[in-house]
Backbone as JSON, one array per atom type, in Angstrom:
{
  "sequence": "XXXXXXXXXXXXXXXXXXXXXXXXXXXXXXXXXXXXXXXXXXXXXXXXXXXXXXXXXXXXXXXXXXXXXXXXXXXXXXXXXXXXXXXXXXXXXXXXXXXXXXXXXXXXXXXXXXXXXXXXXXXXXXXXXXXXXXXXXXXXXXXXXXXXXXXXXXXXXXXXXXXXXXXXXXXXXXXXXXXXXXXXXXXXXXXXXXXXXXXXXXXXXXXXXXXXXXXXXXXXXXXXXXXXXXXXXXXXXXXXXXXXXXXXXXXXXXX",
  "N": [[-139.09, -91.88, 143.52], [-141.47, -94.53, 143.55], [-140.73, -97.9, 144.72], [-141.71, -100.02, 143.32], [-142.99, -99.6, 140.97], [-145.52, -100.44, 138.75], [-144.96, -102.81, 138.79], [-147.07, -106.08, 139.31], [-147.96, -107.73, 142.07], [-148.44, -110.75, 143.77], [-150.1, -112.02, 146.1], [-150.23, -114.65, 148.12], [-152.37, -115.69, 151.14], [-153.15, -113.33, 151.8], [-155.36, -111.66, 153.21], [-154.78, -111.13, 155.61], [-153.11, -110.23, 158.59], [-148.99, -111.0, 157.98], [-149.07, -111.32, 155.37], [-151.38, -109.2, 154.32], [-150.11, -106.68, 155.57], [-147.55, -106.68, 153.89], [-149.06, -106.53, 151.39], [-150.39, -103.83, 151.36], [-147.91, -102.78, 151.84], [-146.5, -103.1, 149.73], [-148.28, -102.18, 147.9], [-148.36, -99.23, 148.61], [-146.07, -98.85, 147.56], [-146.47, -98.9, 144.88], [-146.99, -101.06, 143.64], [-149.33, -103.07, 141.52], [-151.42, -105.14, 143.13], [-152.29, -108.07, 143.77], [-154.37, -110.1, 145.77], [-154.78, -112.95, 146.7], [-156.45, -115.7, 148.78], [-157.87, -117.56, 150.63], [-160.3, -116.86, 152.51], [-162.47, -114.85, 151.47], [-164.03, -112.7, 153.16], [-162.04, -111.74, 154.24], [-160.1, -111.38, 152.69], [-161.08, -109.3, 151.32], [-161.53, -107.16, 152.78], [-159.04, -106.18, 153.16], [-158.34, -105.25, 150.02], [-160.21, -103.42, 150.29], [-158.68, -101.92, 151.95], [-156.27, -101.09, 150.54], [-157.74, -99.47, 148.49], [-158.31, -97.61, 149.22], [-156.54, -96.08, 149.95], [-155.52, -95.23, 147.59], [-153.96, -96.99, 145.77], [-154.19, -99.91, 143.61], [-156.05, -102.62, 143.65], [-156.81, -106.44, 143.23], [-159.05, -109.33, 144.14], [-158.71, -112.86, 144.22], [-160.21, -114.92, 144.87], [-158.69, -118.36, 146.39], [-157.65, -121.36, 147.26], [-154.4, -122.88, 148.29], [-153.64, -125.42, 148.69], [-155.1, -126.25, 146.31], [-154.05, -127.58, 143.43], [-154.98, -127.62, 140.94], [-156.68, -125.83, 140.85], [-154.72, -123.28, 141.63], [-153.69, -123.14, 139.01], [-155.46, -122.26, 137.66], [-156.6, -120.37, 138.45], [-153.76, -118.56, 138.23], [-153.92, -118.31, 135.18], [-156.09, -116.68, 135.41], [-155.55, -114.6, 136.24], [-153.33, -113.28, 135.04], [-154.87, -112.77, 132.23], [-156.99, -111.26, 133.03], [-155.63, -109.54, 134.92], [-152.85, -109.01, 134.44], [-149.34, -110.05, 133.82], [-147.96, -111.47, 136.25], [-145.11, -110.27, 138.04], [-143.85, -110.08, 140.83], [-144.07, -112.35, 143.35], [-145.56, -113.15, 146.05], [-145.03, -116.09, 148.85], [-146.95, -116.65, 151.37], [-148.72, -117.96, 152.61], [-149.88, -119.96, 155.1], [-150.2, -121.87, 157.97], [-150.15, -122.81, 161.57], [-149.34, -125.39, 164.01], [-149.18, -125.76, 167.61], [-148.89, -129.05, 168.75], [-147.52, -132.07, 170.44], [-146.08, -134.11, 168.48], [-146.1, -137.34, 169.47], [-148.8, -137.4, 170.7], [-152.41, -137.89, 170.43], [-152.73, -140.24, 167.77], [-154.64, -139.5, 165.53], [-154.92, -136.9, 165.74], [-152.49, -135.73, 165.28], [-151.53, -136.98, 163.03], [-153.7, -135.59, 161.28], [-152.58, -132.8, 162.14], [-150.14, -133.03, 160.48], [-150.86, -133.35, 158.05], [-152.33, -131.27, 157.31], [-150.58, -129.23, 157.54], [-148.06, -129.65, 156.18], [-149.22, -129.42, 153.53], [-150.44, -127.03, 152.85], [-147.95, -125.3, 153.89], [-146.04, -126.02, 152.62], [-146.76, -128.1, 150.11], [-148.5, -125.87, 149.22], [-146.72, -123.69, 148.53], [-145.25, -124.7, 146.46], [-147.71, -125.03, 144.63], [-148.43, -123.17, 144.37], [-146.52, -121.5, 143.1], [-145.27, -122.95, 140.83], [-147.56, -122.16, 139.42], [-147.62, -119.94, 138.56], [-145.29, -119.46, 137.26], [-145.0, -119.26, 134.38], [-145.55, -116.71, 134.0], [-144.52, -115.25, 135.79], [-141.69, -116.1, 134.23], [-141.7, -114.58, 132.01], [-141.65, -111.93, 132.68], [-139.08, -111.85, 134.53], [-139.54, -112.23, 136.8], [-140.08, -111.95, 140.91], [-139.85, -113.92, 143.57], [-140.89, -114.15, 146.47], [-140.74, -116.14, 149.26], [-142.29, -117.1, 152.65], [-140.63, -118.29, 155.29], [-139.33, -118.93, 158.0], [-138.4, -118.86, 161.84], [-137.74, -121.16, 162.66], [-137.46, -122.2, 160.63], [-134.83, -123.03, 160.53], [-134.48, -123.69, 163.24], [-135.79, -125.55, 165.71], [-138.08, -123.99, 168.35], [-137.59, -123.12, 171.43], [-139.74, -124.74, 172.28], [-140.8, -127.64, 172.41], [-143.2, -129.15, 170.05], [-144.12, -128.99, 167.46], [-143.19, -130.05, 165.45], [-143.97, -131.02, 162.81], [-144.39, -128.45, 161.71], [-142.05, -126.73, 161.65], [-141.0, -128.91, 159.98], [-141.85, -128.05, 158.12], [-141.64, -125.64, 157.53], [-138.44, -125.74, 157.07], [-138.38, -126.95, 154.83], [-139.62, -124.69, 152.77], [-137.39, -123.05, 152.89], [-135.37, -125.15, 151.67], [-136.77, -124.85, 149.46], [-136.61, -122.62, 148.91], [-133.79, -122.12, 147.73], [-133.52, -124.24, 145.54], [-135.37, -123.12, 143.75], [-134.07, -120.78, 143.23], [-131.4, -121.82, 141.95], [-132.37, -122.65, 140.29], [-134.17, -121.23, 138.62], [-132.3, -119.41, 137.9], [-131.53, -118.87, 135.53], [-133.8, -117.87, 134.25], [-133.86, -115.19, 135.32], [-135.26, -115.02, 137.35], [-135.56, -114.02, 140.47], [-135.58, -115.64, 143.65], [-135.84, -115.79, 147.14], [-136.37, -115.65, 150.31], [-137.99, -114.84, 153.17], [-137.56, -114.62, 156.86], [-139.17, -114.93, 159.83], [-139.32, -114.36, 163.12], [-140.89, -114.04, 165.88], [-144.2, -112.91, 165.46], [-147.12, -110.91, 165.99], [-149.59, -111.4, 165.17], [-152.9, -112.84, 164.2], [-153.3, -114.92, 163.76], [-151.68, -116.52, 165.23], [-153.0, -115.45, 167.49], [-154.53, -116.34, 169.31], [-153.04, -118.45, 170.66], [-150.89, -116.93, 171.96], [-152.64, -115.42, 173.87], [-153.2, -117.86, 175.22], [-151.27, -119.29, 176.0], [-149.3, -117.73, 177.69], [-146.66, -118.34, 178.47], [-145.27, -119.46, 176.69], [-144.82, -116.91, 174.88], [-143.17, -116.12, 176.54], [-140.84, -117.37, 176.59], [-140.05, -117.53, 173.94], [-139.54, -114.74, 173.86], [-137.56, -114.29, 175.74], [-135.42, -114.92, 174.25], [-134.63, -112.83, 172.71], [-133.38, -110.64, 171.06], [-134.06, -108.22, 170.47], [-135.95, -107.61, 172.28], [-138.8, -107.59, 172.08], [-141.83, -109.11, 170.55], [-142.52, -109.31, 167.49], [-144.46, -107.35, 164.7], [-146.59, -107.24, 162.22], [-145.67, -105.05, 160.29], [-142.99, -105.24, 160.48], [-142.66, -106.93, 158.79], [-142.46, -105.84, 156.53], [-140.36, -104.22, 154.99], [-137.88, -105.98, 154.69], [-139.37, -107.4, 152.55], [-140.04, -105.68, 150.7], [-137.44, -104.63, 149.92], [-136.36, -107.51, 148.82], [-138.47, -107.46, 146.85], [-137.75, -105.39, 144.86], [-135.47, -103.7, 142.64], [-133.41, -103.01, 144.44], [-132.45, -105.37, 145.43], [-131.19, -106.51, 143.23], [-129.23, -108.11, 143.0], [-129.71, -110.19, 144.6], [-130.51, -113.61, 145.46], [-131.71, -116.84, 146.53], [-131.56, -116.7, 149.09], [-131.89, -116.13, 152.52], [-133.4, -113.48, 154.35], [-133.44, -112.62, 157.52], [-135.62, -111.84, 160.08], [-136.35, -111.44, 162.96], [-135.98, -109.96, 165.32], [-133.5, -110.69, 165.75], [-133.55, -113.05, 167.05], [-132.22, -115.76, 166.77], [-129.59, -115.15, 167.61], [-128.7, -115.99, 170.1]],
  "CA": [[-140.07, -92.73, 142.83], [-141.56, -95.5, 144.0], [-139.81, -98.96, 144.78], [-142.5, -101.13, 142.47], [-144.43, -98.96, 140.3], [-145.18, -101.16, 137.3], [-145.59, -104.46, 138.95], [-147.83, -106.49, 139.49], [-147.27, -108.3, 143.2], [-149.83, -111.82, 143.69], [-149.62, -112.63, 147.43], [-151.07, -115.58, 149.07], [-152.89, -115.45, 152.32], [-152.86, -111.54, 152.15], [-156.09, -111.38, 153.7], [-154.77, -111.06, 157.06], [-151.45, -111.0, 159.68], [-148.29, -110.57, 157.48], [-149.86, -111.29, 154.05], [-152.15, -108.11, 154.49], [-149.19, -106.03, 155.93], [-146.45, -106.89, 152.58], [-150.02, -106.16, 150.42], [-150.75, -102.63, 151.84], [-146.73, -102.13, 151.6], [-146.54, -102.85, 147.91], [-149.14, -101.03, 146.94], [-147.6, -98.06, 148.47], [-144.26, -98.74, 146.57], [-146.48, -98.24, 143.35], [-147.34, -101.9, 142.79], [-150.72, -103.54, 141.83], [-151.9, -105.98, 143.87], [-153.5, -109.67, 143.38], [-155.06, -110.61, 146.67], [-154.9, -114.53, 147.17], [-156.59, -115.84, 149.73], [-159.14, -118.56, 150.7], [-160.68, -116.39, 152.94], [-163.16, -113.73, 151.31], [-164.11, -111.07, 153.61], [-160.56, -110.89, 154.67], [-159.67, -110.78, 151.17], [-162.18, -107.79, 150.46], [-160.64, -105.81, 153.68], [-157.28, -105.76, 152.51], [-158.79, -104.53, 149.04], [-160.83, -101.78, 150.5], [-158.01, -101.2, 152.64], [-155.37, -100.36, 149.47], [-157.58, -99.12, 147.63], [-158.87, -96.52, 150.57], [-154.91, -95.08, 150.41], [-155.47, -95.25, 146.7], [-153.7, -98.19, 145.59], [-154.69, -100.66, 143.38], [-155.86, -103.96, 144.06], [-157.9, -107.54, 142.47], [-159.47, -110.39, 144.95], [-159.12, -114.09, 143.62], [-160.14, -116.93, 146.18], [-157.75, -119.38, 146.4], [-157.2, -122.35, 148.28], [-153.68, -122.66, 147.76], [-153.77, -126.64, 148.35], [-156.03, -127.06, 145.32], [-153.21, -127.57, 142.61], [-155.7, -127.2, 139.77], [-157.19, -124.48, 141.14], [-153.95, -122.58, 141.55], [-153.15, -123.04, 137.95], [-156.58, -121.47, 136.58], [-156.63, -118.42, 138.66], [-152.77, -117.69, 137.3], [-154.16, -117.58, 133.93], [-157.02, -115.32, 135.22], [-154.58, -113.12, 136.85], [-152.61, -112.98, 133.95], [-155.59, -112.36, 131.35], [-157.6, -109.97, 133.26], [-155.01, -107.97, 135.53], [-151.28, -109.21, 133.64], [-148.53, -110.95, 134.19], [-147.31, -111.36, 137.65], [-143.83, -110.54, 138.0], [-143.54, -110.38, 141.87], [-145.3, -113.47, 143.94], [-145.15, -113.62, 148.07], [-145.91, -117.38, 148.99], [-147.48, -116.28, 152.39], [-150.14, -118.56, 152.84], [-149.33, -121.17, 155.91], [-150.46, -122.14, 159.31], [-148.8, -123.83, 162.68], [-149.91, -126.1, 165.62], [-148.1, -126.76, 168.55], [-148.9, -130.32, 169.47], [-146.74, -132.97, 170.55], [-146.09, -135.74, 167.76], [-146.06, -138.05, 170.54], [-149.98, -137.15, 171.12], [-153.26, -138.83, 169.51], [-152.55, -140.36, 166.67], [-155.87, -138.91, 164.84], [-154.76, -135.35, 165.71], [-151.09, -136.2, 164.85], [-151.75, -137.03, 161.44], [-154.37, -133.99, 160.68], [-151.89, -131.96, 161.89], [-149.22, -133.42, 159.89], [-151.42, -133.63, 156.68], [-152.93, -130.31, 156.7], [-149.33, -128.42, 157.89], [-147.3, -129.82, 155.26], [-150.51, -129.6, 152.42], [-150.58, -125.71, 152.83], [-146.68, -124.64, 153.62], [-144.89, -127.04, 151.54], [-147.22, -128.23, 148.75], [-148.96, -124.73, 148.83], [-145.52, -123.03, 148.1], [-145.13, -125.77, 145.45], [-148.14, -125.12, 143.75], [-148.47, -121.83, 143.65], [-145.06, -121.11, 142.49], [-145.53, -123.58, 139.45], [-148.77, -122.01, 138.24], [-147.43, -118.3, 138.18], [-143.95, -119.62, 136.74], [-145.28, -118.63, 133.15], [-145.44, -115.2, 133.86], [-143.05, -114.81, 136.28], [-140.27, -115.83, 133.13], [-141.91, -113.38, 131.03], [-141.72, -110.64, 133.41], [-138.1, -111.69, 135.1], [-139.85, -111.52, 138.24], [-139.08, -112.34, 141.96], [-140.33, -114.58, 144.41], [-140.69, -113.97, 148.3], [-141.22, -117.21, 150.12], [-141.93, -116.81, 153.92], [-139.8, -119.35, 155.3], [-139.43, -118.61, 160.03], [-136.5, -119.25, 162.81], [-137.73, -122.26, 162.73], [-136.33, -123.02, 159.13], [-133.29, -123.18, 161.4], [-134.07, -124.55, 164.55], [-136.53, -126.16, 166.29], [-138.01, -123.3, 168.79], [-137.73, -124.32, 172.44], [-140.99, -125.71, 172.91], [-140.73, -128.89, 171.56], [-144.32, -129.27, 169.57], [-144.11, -127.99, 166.52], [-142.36, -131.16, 164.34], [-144.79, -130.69, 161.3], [-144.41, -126.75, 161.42], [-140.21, -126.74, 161.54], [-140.15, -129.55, 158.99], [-142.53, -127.19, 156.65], [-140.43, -124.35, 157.29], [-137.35, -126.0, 156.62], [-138.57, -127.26, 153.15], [-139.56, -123.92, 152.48], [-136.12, -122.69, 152.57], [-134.92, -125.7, 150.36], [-137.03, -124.86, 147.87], [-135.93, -120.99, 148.14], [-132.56, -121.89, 147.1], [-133.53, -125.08, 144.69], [-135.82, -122.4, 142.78], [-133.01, -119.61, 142.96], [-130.79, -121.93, 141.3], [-132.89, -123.45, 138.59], [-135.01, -120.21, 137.62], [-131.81, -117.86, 137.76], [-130.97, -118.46, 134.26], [-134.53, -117.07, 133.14], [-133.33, -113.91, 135.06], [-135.91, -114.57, 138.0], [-134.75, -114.38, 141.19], [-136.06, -116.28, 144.6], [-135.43, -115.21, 148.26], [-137.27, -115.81, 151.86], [-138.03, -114.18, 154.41], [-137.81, -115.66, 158.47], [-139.62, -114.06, 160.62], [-139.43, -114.57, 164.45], [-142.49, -114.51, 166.59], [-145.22, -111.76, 165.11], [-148.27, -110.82, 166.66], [-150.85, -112.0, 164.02], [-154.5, -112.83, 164.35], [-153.13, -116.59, 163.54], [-151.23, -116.75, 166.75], [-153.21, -114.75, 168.7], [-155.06, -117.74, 170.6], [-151.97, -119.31, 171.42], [-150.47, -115.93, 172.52], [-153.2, -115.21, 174.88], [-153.43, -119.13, 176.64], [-150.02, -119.54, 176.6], [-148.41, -116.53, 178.15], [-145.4, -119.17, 178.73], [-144.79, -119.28, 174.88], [-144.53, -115.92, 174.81], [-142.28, -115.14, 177.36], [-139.82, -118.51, 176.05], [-139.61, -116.25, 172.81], [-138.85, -113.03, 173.98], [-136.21, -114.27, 175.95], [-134.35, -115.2, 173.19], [-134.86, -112.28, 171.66], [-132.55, -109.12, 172.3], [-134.66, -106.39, 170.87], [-137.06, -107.67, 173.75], [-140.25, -107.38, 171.66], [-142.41, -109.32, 169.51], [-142.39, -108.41, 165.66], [-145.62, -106.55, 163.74], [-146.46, -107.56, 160.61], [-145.55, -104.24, 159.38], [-141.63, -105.25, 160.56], [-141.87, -107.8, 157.95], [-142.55, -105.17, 155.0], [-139.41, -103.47, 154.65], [-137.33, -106.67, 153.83], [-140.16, -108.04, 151.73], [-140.02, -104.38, 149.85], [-136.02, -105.13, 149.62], [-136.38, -108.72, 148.01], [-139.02, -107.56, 145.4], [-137.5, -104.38, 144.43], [-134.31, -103.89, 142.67], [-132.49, -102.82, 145.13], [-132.1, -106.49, 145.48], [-131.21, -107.8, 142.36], [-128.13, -109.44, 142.82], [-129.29, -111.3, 145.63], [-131.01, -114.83, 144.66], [-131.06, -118.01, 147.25], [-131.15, -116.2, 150.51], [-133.24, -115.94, 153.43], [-133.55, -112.36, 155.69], [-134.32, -112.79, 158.86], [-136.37, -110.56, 160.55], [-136.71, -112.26, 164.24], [-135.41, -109.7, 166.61], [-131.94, -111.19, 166.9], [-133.51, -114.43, 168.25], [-131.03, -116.9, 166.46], [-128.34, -115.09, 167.96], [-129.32, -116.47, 171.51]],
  "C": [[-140.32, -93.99, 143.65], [-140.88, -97.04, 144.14], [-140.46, -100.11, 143.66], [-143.49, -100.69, 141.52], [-143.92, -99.93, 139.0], [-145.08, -102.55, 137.31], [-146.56, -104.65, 139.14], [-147.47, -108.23, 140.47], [-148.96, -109.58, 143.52], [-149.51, -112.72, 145.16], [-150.58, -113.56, 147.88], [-151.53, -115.36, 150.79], [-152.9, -113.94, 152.9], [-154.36, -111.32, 152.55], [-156.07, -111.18, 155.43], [-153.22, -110.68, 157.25], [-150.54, -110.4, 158.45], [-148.56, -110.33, 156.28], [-150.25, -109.86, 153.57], [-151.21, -106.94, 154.38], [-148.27, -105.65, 154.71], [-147.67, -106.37, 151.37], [-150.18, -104.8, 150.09], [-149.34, -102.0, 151.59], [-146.4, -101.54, 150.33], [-147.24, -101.9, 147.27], [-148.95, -100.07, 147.29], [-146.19, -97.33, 147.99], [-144.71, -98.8, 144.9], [-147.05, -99.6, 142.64], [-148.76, -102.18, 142.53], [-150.81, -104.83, 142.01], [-152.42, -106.93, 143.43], [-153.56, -110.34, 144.58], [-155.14, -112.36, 146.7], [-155.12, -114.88, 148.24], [-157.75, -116.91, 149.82], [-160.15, -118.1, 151.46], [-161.42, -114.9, 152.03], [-162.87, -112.82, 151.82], [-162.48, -110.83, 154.12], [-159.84, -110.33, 153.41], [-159.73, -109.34, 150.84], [-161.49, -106.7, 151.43], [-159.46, -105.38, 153.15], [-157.62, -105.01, 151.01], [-159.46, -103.24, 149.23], [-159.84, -100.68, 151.57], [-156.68, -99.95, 151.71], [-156.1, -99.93, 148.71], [-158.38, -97.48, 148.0], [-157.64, -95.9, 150.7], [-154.91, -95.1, 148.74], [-154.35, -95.7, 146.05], [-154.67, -99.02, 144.4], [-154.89, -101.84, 143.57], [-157.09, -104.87, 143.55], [-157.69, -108.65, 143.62], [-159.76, -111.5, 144.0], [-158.89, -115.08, 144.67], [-159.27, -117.92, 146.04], [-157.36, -120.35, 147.37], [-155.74, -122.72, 148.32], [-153.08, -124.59, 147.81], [-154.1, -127.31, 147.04], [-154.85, -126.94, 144.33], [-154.02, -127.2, 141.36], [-156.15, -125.78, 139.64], [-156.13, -123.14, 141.08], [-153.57, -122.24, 140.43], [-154.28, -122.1, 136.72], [-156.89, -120.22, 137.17], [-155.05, -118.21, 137.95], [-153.2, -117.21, 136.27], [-155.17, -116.85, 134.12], [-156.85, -114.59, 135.44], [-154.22, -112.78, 135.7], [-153.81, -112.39, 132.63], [-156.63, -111.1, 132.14], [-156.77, -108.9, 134.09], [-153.4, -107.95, 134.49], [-150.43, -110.06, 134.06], [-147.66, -110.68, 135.24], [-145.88, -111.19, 138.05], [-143.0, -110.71, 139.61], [-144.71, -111.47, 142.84], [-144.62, -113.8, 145.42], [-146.25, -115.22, 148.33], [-146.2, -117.09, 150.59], [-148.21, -117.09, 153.63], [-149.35, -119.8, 153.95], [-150.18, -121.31, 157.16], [-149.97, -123.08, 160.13], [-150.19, -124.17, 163.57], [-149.48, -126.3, 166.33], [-148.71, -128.13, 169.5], [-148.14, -131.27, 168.83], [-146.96, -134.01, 169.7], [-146.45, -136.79, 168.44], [-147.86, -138.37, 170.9], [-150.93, -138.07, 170.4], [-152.89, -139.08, 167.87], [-152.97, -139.21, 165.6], [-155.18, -137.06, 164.5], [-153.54, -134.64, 165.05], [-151.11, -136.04, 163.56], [-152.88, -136.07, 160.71], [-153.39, -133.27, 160.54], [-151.09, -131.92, 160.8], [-149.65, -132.89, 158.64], [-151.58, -132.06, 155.66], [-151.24, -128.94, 156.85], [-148.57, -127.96, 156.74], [-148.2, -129.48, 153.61], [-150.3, -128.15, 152.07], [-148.99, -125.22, 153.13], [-146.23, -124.9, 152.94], [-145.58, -127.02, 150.16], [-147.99, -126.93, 148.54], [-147.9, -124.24, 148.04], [-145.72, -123.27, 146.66], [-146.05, -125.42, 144.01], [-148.75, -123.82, 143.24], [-147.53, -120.76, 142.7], [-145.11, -121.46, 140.75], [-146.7, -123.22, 138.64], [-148.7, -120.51, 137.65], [-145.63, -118.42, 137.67], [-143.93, -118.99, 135.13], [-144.95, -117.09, 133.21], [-144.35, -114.48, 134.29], [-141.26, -114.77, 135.37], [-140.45, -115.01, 132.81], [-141.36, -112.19, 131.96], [-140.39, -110.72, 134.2], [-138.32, -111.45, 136.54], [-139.15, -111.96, 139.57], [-140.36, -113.02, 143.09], [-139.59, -114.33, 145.84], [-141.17, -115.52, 148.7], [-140.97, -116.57, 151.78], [-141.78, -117.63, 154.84], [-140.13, -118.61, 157.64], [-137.91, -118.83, 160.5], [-136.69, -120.46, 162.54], [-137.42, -123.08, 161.1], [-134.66, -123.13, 158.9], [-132.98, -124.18, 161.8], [-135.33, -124.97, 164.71], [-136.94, -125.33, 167.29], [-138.03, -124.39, 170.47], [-138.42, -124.66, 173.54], [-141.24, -126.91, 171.9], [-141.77, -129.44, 171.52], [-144.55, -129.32, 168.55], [-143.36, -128.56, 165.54], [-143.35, -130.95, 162.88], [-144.23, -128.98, 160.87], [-142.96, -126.79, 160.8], [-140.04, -127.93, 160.43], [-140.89, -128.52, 157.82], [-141.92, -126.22, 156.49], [-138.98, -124.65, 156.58], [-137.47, -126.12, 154.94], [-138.58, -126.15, 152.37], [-138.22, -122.87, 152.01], [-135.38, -123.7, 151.32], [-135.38, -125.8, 149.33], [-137.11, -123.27, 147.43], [-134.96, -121.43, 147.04], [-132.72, -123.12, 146.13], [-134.08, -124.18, 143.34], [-135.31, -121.19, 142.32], [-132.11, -120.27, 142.3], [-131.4, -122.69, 140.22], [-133.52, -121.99, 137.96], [-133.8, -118.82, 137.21], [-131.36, -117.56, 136.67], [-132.63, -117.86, 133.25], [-134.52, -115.53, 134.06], [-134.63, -113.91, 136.35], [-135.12, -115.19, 139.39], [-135.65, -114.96, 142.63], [-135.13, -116.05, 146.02], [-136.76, -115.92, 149.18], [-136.64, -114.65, 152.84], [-138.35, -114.92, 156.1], [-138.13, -114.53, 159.9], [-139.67, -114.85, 162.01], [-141.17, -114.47, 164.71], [-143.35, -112.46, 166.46], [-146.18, -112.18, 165.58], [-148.97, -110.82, 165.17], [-152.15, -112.65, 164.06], [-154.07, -114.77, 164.33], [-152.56, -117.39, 164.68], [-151.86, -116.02, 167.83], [-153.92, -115.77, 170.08], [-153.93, -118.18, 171.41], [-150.86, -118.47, 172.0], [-151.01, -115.35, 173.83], [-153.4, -116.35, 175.97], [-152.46, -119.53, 177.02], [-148.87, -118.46, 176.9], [-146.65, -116.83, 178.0], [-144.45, -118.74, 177.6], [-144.23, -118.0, 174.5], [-143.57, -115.5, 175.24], [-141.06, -115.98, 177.03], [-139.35, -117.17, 174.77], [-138.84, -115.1, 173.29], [-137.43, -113.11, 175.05], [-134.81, -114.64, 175.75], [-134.25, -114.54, 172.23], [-134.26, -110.86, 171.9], [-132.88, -107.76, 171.75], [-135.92, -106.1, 171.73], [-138.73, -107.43, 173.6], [-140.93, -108.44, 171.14], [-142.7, -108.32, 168.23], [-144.32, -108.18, 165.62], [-145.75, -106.8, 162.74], [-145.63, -106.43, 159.81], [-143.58, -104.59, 159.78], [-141.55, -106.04, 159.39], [-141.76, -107.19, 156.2], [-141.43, -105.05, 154.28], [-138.37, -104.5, 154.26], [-138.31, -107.6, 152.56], [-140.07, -106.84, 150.85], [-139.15, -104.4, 148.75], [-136.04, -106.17, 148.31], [-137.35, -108.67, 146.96], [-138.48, -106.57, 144.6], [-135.99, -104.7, 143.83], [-133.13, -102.99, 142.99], [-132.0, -104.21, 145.66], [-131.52, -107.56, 144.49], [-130.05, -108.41, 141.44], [-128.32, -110.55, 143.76], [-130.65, -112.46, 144.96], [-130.52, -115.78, 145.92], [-130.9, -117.79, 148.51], [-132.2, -115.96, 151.22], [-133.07, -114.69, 154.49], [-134.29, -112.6, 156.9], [-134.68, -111.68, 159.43], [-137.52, -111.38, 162.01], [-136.07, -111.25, 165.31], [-134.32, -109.96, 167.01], [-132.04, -112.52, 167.54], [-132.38, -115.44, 167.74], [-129.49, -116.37, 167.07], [-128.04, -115.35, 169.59], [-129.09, -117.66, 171.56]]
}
């Protein structure tokens, strides 16, 4: 039988890259889908993509900054598809420039980094918390190495402090929500080939090759590597674990 038949899984930024990948997974473990994404047509692909393997799946725009906004699609998830019991916080983006650099650019970065990993997390978590009691559900956050370390190209001070947070508010929301029976996990993914890094994969060859040689299964990850513990942490075959982060980097932290 399937690993999720009978949920209902509400992923952020699943219009693309890993998002997309954990979307297309679920819905072949039986679940139905809720598309989050600020991006449309990427939205709509990933929908015609599960529902082209026959799958089910619902597209709701989402900025995942807008705090208001996050709180009135939950209740439209919840009244027109149900109550969400598994939720992947997905949704993020990185820059690598030096703190040190233009102010101006400095503080965008900063603003918009922390706005979308951190307070995204934040506010998408708190607007699908209703349902998620009802339903005992489980939260994926997708947390990196860098909710470790610092990788070693030293750029990337907004990104690694958003990651980090991300992890302290795995295990702050694994120990406050575990007495309504829902449980909270991350996932840390090393360096995936993703449409989001692909610019900075193709101009900086460097970057690339820094990674992989801290990395001893000598590859770059696939989105689809990051399914199978995202599968894990919604399914219960997981559900004693609560507060923990899987890594899924290739081995790089052990370098």
């Amino acid at each position: 039988m399937p690993l999720l038949t009978n949920h209902i899984a509400a992923i952020t930024g699943a219009g693309s890259g890993i998002g997309r990948a954990i979307a297309e997974g679920y819905a072949r473990e039986g679940a139905r889908i809720v598309i989050l994404d600020a991006d449309p047509e990427g939205a709509k692909e990933t929908q015609r993509l599960i529902t082209a393997a026959g799958g089910k799946a619902d597209v709701f725009r989402l900025d995942v900054t807008d705090r208001e906004a996050a709180h009135k699609i939950a209740d439209e998830v919840t009244t027109k598809v149900g109550p969400v019991s598994i939720l992947v916080n997905n949704a993020g983006i990185n820059r690598r420039n030096p703190i040190t650099g233009d102010d101006a650019a400095v503080f965008k970065d900063w603003d918009d980094i922390i706005s979308i990993n951190v307070m995204g997390v934040f506010n998408v978590t708190h607007a699908f918390l209703p349902a998620l009691r009802e339903t005992k559900g489980r939260i994926v956050n997708i947390g990196s190495i860098q909710s470790f370390v610092h990788v070693r190209t030293p750029n990337s001070a907004a990104y690694t402090t958003s990651k980090h947070g991300v992890l302290g508010f795995t295990k702050a929301m694994a120990a406050e929500l575990g007495k309504f029976g829902v449980r909270c996990n991350a996932i840390g993914p090393g360096l995936i080939e993703t449409p989001l890094n692909a610019q900075a994969r193709a101009n900086n060859p460097e970057l690339v090759r820094i990674f992989l040689d801290h990395t001893p299964l000598g590859r770059p990850g696939k989105p689809e590597d990051i399914v199978g513990p995202a599968v894990f942490l919604a399914s219960d075959l997981s559900q004693y674990v609560t507060g923990t982060i899987v890594m899924a980097d290739g081995g790089y932290r052990t370098i």
